[in-house]
N, C-alpha and C positions, 0 to 999 in steps of 0.2 A: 802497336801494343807496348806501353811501357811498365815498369814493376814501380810501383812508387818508392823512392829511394830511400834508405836506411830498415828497410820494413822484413822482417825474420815470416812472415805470413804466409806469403807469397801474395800478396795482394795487390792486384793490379790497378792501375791509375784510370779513373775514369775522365771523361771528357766533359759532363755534366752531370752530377751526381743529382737524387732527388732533392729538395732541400728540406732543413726543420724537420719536423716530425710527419713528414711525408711514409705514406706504406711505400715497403721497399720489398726487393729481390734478395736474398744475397745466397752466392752461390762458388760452390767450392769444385773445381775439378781438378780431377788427378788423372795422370795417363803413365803408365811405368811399362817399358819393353826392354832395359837391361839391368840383368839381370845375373852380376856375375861369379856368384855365388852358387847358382844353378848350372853352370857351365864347367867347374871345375871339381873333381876327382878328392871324394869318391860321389859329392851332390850329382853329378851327372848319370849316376845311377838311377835318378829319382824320375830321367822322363823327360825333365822340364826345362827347357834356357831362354834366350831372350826369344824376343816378341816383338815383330816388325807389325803394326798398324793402331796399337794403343796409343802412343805420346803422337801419334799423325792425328786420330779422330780427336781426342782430348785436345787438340791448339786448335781444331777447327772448330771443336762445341765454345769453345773461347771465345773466339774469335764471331762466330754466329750472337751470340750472348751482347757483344760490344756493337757489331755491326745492326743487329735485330733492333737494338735499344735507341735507334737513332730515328728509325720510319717510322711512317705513319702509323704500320701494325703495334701490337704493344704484347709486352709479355702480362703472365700474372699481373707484377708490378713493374715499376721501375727498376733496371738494375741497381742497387745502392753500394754493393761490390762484391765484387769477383777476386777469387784466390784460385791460382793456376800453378801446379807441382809436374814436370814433365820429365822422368828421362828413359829418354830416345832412345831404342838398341842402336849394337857397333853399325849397323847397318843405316840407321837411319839419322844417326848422328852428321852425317855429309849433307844429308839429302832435306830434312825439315828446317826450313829459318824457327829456331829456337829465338825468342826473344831476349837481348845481354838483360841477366839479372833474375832470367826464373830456375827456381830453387831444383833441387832435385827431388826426386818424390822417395826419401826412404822415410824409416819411421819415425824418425823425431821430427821431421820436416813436415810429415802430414799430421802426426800428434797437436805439434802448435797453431798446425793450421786449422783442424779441428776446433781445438780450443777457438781460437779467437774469432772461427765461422758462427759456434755457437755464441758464443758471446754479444757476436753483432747483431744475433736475429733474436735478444731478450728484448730490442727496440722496442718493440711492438706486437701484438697479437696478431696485428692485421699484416706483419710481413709477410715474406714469401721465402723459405729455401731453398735450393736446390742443389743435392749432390750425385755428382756424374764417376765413378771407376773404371778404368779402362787396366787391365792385367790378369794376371794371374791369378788363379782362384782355386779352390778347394773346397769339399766338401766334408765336413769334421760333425759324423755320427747323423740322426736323420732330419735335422733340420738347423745345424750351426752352419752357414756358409764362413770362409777364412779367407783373406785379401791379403796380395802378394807385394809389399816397397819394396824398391829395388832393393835394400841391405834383407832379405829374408835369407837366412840359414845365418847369417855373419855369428862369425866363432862356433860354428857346428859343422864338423865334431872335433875339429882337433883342441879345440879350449874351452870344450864340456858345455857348452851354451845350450838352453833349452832350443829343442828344435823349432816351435812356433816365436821363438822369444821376438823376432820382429816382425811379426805380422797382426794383422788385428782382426778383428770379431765383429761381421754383418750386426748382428742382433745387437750387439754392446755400443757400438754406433749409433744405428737405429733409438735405441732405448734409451740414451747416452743424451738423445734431442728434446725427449719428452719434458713439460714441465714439473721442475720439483716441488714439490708439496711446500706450503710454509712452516717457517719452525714458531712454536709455541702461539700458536691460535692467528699467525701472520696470514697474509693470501699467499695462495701460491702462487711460485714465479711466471713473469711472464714470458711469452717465446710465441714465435709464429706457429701461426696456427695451421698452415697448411706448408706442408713441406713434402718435396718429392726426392724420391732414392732410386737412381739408377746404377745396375753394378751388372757391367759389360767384363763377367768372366765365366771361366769354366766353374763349374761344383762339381765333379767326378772327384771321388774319394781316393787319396793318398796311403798305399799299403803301407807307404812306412812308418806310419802314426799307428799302428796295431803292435808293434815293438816297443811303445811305451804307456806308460799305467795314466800320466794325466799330459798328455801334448796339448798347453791350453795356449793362446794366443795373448800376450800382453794386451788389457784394456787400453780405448784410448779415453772411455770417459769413467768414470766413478757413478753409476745406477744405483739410483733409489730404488731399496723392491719396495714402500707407499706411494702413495700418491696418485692420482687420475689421472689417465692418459686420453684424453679429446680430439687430439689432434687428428685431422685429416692428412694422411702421409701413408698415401699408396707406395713399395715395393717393385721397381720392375727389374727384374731379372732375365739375363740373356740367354740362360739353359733353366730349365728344370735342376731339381737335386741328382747327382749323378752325371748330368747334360754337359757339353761341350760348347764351349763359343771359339767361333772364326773368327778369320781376317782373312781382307783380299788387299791387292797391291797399296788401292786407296785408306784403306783402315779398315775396321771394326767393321763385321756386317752389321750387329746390334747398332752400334752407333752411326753408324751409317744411315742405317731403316729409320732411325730416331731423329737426324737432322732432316731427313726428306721431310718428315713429319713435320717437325715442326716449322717449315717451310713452307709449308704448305699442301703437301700431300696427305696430311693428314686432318684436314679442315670438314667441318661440318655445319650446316645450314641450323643454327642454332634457335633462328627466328626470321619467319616471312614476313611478320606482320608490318607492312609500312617499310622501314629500310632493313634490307636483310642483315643479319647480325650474321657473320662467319668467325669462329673458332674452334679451338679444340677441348676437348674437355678430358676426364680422366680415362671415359668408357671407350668415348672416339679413336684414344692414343692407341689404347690394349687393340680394340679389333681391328684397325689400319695396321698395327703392327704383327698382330697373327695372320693377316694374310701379304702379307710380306714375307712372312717366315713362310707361309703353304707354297708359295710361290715359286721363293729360293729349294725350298724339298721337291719340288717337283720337276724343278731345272738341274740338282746337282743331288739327288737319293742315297747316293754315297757318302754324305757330309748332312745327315740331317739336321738340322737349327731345330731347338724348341725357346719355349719362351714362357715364361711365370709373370703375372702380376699377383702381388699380395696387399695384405692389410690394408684393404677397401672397406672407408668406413662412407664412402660419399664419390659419386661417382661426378657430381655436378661444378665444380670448380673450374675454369677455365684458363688452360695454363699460357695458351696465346689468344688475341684475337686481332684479327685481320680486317685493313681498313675498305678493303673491296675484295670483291670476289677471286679466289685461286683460279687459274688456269686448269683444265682438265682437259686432259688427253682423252679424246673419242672416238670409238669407232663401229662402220655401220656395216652389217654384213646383209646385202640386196640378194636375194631368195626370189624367184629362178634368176640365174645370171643373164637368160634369157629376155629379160626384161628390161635389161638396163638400157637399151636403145631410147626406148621412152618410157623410161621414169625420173622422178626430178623428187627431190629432198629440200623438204624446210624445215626449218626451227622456227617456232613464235614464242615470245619469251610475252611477261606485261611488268610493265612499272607505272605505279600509279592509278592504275587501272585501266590503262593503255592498252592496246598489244598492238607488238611493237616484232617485224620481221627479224629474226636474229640473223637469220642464212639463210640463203636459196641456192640449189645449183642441181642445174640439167634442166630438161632432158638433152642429150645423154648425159647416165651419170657415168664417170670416168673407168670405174672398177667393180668387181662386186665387195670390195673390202674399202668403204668411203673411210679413212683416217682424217680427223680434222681436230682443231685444238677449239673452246669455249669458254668463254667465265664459266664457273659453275654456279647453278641457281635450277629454276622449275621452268620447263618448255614444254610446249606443245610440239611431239614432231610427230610430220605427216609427210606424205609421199606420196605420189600421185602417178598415173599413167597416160603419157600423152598432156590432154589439156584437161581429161576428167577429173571430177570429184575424188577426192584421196580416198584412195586404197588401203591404207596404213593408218593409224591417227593414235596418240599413244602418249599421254600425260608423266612424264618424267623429271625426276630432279636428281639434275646430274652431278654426282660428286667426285673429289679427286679419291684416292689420287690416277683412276680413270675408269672409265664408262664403256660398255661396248652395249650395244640395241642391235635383235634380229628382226630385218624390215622383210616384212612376204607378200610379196604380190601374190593374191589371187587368182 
């Protein structure tokens, strides 16, 4: 990964960009974990310091972004460029290859990058954006979220600085993307039409903003309250208002859950007819990712994850799609165990109108918990006793990001 040189953006160098007026991607991530202004006295009152797994998920959505835009599979669009803002807490400053030449993520750094993200996606209606936050967050009254650059608090309080003076405004962002209206009977501007917002932070509310009468957050864009807003730009958020978001050694759970996904765990059978169409779409991302989150609640109750999608105006967009079928982890739980001497497991899959043996295996089957990996797609699985007629027989379409079927002998 290299920064294209001379460039104040943070814009990274791509390796074949689309060409001409090709639809395009273009996509801004930010990942901030120090934070050192939160760490010293009397800021450390407030709760909050650096952040081991932000600028780690943020080089890897990067990095997936540059890598993904190479195979077969395909995003949205083409990527046509990427702006990447990273800084790494004390901790992690040893530990991540930071690429020479990416910027730091405080507020003039992401302001500009801002800027010139918007700017690149007036290309065209038919681009694509995408923005990814990985930090510190807050919750400011019942529906403003507030994002943390590393210089948050700089000059407060000993040099009278407003307390949010470097942080910025979820919604003023957001809104910040919308198309503006034309002036004096002109069209209005143009700008991608679908654009996605993910913001991998806490929103739990900050007591110490109730000590002052207006704690507002420096705009990064200048919002028109006229004009139409059409755009397709779902909202995902990694807590509810109020909510917490984690990190584990590897990064960001939200962002974490988010890369599986777009990996491929989070894929769906879009279309059977003739050659199967696999990707993901807006609704797909939301409930692979809510049971992700039920998931992690149920393994660690202590640390509950929630998780918001917002401003769904179209659920149908498809933000990857996949040149063959995902891998799906499967697995078969055989009822009486008693059984398993002679009973025997198959998959029949059809292409073309074929059918076509996917797997066979037994009698014996090996356990009464058969684990086994699959494309995903629609099979016929049956199970059988001995050399008889199947016992089992059960029309399924097995999706990632995994599968489990109760087989019962009779």
């Amino acid at each position: 990964m290299q920064v294209v040189p001379g460039d104040t953006t943070g814009l990274i160098q791509l390796a074949s960009p689309p060409s001409g007026g090709a639809r395009g991607l273009h996509a801004l991530i930010i990942g901030v974990g120090n934070y050192p202004n939160l760490v010293r006295a009397p800021n450390n009152l407030l709760g909050m310091g650096h952040l081991d797994g932000p600028a780690r998920t943020a080089l890897k959505f990067a990095e997936f972004l540059l890598s993904f835009d190479t195979k077969p599979d395909r995003l949205a669009a083409p990527l046509r460029s990427l702006r990447l803002l990273l800084s790494p807490s004390p901790r992690e400053q040893g530990q991540i290859p930071i690429p020479a030449g990416i910027l730091p993520a405080n507020w003039q750094t992401i302001h500009t990058a801002a800027v010139a993200w918007r700017h690149a996606a007036t290309n065209s209606a038919d681009d694509v954006t995408l923005f990814y936050f990985a930090g510190h967050g807050i919750q400011r009254g019942p529906a403003e979220g507030v994002l943390f650059p590393e210089d948050v608090l700089e000059g407060y309080p000993d040099d009278g600085a407003p307390i949010l003076d470097r942080a910025f405004d979820v919604n003023n962002l957001y809104n910040g993307m919308a198309p503006k209206p034309g002036e004096l009977g002109s069209a209005p501007e143009t700008i991608a039409n679908i654009q996605y917002f993910f913001f991998d932070a806490c929103r739990s509310p900050l007591p110490a903003l109730n000590n002052f009468f207006n704690a507002s957050p420096r705009p990064i864009f200048n919002v028109r309250a006229d004009g139409v807003d059409n755009r397709i730009a779902p909202r995902f958020f990694a807590a509810n208002p109020g909510g917490l978001g984690y990190a584990t050694p590897i990064g960001t759970t939200f962002g974490e859950d988010l890369l599986k996904c777009l990996s491929g765990a989070g894929a769906d059978l879009l279309s059977s007819d003739g050659s199967p169409v696999w990707g993901i779409t807006i609704d797909r991302l939301s409930r692979v990712m809510e049971s992700m989150r039920d998931e992690w609640n149920a393994t660690y109750p202590a640390y509950r994850r929630s998780f918001e999608l917002g401003n769904i105006t179209s659920t149908k967009p498809i933000l990857v799609q996949f040149a063959s079928p995902p891998v799906v982890a499967c697995r078969f739980t055989i009822q009486p165990d008693t059984a398993l001497a002679e009973a025997s497991l198959k998959l029949v899959t059809y292409r073309a109108g074929q059918e076509i043996m996917a797997h066979c295996e037994g009698p014996p089957l090996p356990s009464a918990c058969v684990a086994r990996e699959f494309p995903g797609g629609t099979y016929l699985i049956q199970a059988s006793h001995s050399s008889g007629p199947p016992q089992f027989q059960q029309l399924a379409v097995i999706l990632p990001p995994s599968f489990v079927q109760k087989v019962i002998f009779g």
